[in-house]
C-alpha positions, 0 to 999 in steps of 0.5 A: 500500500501506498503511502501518502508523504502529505497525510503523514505531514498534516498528521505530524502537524496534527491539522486535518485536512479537507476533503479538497486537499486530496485533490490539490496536486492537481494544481501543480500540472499547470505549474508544470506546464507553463514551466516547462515547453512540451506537447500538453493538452489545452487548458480549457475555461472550464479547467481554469474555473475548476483549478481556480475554485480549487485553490480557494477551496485550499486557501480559505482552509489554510488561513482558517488553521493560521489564523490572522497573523499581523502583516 
């Protein structure tokens, strides 16, 4: 079996991670991709809407664990 480095790293942290965490690797395909050149399939509006609400989704849930630190 598999194990999963990021649940290992919020179980050490002793943060529960939402459903939507499972899911954010994904997002690291268009850091990828506009990284390096290649031959990747186009990124559709419905992609861009989809990874964008995804990553709120993650950032509303890792300011609530942080809080509201001064600037």
């Amino acid at each position: 079996m598999a194990v999963n480095t990021n649940d290992l790293l919020f179980e050490d942290a002793c943060f529960h991670p939402p459903p939507c965490a499972d899911n954010a690797f994904e997002l690291s395909q268009y850091a990828a991709q506009t990284r390096y050149p290649g031959d990747w399939e186009p990124v559709t509006e419905a992609d861009v809407g989809a990874a964008i609400a995804l990553a709120e989704r993650v950032l509303a849930w890792a300011e609530g664990q942080i809080g509201n630190p001064p600037l």
